[in-house]
C-alpha positions, 0 to 999 in steps of 0.5 A, spaced: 500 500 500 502 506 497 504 510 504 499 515 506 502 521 511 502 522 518 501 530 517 502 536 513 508 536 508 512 541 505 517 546 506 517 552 511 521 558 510 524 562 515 526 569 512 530 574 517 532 582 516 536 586 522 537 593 524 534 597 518 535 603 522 531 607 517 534 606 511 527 605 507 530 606 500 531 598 499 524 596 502 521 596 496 525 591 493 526 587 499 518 586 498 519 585 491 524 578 494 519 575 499 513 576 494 518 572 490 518 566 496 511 567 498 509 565 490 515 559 490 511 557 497 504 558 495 506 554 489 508 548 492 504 548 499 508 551 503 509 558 508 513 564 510 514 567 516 518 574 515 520 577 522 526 581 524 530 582 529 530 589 532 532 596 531 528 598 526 527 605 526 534 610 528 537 612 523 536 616 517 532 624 516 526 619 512 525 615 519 526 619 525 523 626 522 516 621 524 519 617 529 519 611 525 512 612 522 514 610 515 517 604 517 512 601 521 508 603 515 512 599 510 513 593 514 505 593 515 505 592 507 510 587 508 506 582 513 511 582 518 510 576 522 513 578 528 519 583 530 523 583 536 525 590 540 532 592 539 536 597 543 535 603 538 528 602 539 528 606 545 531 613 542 527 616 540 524 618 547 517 621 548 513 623 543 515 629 540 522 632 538 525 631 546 529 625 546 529 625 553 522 626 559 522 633 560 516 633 564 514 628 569 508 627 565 512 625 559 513 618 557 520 616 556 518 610 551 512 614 548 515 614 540 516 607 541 510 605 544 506 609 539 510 605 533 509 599 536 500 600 537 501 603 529 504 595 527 499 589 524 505 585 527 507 584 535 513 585 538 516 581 542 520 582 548 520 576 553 526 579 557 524 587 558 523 586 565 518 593 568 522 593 575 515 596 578 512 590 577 518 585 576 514 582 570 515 583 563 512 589 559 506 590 559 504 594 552 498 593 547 501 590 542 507 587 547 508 580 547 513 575 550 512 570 544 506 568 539 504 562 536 502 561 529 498 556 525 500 555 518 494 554 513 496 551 506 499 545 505 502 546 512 495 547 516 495 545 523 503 545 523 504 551 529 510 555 530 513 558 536 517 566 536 520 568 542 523 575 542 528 578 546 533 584 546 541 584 548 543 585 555 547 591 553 541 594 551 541 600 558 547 602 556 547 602 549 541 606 549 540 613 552 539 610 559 533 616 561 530 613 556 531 606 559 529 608 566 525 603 570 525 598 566 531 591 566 534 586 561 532 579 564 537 573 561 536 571 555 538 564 555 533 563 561 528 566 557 528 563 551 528 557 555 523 558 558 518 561 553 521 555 548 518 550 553 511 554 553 510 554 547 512 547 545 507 545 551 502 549 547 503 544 540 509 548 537 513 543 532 518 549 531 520 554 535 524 560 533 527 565 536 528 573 534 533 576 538 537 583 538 543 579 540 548 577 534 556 575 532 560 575 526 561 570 522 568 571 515 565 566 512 558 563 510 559 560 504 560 553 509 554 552 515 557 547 519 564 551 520 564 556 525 571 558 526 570 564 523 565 566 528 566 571 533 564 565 538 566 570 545 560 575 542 554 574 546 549 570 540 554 564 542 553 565 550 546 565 549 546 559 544 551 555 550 546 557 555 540 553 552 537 546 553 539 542 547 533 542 542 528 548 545 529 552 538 531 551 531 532 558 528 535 564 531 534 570 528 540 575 530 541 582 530 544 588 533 552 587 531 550 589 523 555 582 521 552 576 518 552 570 520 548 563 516 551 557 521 549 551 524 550 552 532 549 547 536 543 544 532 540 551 531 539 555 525 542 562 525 541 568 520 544 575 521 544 578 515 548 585 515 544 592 516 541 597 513 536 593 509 542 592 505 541 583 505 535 579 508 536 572 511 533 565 509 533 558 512 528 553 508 524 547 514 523 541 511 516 538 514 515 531 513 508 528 517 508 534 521 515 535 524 520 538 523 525 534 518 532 539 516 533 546 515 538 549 509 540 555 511 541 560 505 548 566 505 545 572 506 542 575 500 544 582 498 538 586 495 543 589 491 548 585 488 554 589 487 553 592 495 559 592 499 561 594 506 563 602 505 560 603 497 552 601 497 550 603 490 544 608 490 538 604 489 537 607 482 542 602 480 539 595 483 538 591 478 537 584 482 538 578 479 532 573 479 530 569 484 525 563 486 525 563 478 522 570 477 525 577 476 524 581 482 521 588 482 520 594 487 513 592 491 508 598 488 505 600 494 512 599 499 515 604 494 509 609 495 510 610 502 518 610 502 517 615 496 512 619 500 518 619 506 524 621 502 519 628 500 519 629 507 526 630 508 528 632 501 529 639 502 534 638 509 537 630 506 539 635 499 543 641 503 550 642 501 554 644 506 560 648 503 565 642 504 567 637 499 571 631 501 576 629 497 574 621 498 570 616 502 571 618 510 570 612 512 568 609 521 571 603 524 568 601 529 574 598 533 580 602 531 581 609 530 578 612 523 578 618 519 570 619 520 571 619 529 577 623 529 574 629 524 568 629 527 571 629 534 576 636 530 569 639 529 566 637 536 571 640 539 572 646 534 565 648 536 566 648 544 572 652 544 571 653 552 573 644 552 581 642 552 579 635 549 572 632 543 570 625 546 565 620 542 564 613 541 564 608 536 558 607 537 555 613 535 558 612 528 553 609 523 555 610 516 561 613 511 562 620 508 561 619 501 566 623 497 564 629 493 560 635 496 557 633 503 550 634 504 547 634 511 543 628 509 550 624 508 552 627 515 546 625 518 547 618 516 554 618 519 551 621 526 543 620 526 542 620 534 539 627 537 545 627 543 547 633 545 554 637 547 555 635 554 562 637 558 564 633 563 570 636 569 575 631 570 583 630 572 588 628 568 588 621 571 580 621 570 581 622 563 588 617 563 583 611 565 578 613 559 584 612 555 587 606 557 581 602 559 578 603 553 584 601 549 584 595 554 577 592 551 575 589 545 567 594 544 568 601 540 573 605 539 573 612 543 575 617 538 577 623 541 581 630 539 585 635 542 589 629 545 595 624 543 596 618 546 601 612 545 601 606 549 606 601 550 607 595 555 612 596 560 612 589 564 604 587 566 602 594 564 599 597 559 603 604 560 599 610 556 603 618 554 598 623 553 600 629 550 593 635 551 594 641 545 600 638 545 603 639 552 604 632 557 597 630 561 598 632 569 594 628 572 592 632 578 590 638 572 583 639 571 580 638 564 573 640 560 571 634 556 566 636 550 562 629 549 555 627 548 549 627 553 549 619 551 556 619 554 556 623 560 549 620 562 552 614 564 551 610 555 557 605 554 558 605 561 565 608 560 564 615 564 559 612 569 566 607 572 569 614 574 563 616 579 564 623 577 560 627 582 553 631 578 556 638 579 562 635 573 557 635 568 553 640 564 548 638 559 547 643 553 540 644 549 545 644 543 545 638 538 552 635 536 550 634 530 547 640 527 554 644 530 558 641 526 554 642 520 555 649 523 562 648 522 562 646 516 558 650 514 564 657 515 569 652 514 568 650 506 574 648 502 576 640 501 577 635 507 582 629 505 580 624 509 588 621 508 591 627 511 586 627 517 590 620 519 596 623 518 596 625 526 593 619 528 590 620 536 592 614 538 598 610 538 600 603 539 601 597 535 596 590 534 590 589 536 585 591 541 584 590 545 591 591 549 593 586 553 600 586 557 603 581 560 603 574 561 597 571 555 597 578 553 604 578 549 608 582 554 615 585 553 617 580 548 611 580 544 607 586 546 600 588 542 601 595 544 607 599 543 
């Protein structure tokens, strides 16, 4: 007798993007794919889930004008599935242009929670943890996880999503904004919630997670040792039970990944809409039989890290066996938000760049030293500019620069903040942030050489070109980010509140002032020329024994 199936079968693809921040511009193409998929799908009795894994919104002129309206617009059209909650999500502050809560009756997470009553899809937040109630958020539209009953070829097959955000989220975001809420471990409750939803009749179980690594190669699946197995993605994967989920969708670190990890599926596919990632299911009698994890697919094949081509010029090949065409309704709401911002985006500021300036987020870059120049050019009261790598979000291109470029390059609202401290104080700043993996502090105004004397990382400051005196005071000019208590670095030195003046003046919008008189033309070439930090290797600087010390010194 000819067998007869169990259950369901087919095939179930699982379609992942991460960390958009705003850039609208290839949305409409991104739908041209999944559409593409849903009919290759549709054909052969299968499903697609789309979902994302977080910081959808800060970014660019055409979503922050309208605090991420558009986005949730385009991602409605889309059919989102679920979208995790990264930690950029929590930017924008109250509804309005503060960033921050100015009165007692502004909601620190208004934008935010505005955005996500405007979605057809729910965000998922299974570890935000509300330290009024020690529950987890309670929003309208706020899950911890959902369960989906696929219809179709697949019908009755239930899926389970869990989402959660990074444990750097309090202070990779303005931390007045995150006040009052914490981050529960995510292994935890992963694990937790994983088990709910089997419990529950899930087959599948899937996690959306602002969490990531980075991967070099994604050409072999099973082959991680080009993954950054210290990021924080491996120790989550390390902390579950084996078997509680099979896909994980990443984010957070803009990296790829498409590796199988101790039995799990996990995608993470670059940033700002530049790729999207894909693992295919196979479901045989109801259960779930293998998964193909696909490379991440560029929307624009001739895309690379620090030249996206304009998406005038995208001309993807065909996929699923159909060519892919801009989705119309998608390109009329991205379309509608680009005329928002075009007057401000077109503006030239006077100065044309002789090539690409570009960010680096771990290393000392052209774009921080430039824009800590400009900062501290345009707070002459301070002896010393500080920014951090994080901060850096995209490379100047060459030619005239216009203030939408600049935008890109520094899209967060913060505000100058000058901070009062030693010359020790601002050694240690120096020196500890040298001596971690995270990013780079760029500053300007000071000249730092750091070398290995023994077990110690010594560092030579020079500020305007003088040897740094420990017991002298110095003004540094930095963002409200920063002196608030985010990355962290400021806050260790318990620096008491009369140290630090907040300012109601955008960083960003003084530099453009700067350039504005400045004129003429920057080479990026020659900003490196005087470099700020000194020191051979690579960070972080380790001394001593297993850090290379005096015969094999990373920092010199």
């Amino acid at each position: 007798m000819p067998h007869r199936s169990a259950g369901p079968t087919g095939t179930l693809t699982i379609l992942g993007t991460n960390d958009l921040h705003g850039a609208l511009e290839r949305v409409p193409l991104l739908a041209g794919f999944v559409a593409n998929v849903r009919a290759a799908r549709a054909a052969d009795g299968g499903a697609v889930l789309l979902v994302d894994g977080g910081d959808l919104f800060q970014g660019t002129l055409e979503s922050n004008l309208g605090e991420g309206v558009d986005v949730v617009r385009a991602y409605n059209a889309l059919g989102y599935t679920a979208s995790a909650i990264g930690n950029h999500e929590f930017d924008y502050g109250p509804v309005g242009p503060a960033v921050t809560a100015k009165t007692p009756d502004d909601d620190p997470r208004g934008a935010l929670r505005a955005r996500i009553g405007e979605a057809k899809f729910p965000f998922l937040a299974a570890n935000i943890i509300d330290e009024a109630t020690h529950a987890r958020i309670d929003w309208p539209n706020t899950r911890a996880s959902l369960l989906v009953t696929l219809d179709g070829g697949l019908a009755g097959v239930k899926v389970g999503i869990v989402g959660v955000s990074t444990e750097a989220t309090p202070y990779t975001t303005m931390p007045a904004n995150f006040k009052g809420l914490s981050i529960a471990s995510p292994a935890e409750t992963i694990a937790r919630e994983a088990a709910a939803l089997r419990a529950q009749g899930a087959t599948i179980v899937i996690a959306i997670a602002h969490i990531g690594s980075e991967c070099k190669d994604v050409t072999h699946p099973d082959a991680v040792s080009s993954c950054d197995k210290s990021a924080e993605l491996f120790k989550v994967l390390g902390g579950l039970p084996k078997g509680a989920i099979d896909v994980f969708v990443a984010g957070h670190t803009h990296a790829v990944v498409a590796h199988n990890i101790d039995g799990v599926a996990v995608i993470e596919s670059l940033s700002a809409g530049r790729a999207f990632g894909r693992v295919d299911l196979a479901i045989a009698d109801g259960k779930l039989a293998s998964a193909k994890i696909s490379p991440p697919q560029l929307l624009c094949p001739l895309d690379g890290d620090h030249n996206p081509i304009p998406v005038k010029d995208c001309h993807p090949d065909a996929y699923e066996g159909r060519a892919v065409a801009a989705d119309a309704a998608v390109q009329q709401i991205v379309d509608e938000a680009i005329a928002k911002a075009g007057e401000r985006r077109a503006e030239k500021l006077g100065v044309t760049l002789a090539a690409v300036v570009t960010r680096i987020y771990k290393l000392e870059s052209a774009e921080g030293d430039l824009f800590t120049e400009l900062m501290l050019a345009a707070s002459p009261k301070s002896q010393v500019a500080l920014t951090n790598g994080g901060g850096l979000r995209a490379d100047l291109p060459a030619g005239a620069l216009t203030y939408g470029a600049l935008f890109e390059a520094m899209p967060f609202d913060n505000h100058f903040a000058y901070v009062q401290v030693t010359g020790k104080q601002l050694r240690t700043l120096v020196k500890s942030n040298l001596q971690r993996g995270a990013g780079i502090f760029s500053w300007s105004g000071l000249v730092a050489k750091a070398r290995c004397k023994g077990d110690e990382l010594d560092v030579e400051i020079k500020v305007a070109g003088k040897p740094l005196r420990d017991d002298a005071p110095y003004t540094i000019a930095t963002s409200d980010f920063l002196a608030s208590g985010g990355d962290g670095a400021l806050k260790k030195l318990n620096l008491p509140a009369s140290a630090t003046e907040m300012t109601d003046v955008i960083i960003r919008d003084a530099i453009a002032d700067v350039l504005r008189k400045r004129k003429g033309t920057i080479d990026p070439a020659k900003i490196l020329e005087h470099k700020r930090l000194d020191y051979q290797g690579t960070r972080p600087l380790r001394c001593g024994k297993g850090g290379g010390g005096d015969d094999e010194p990373e920092a010199k």
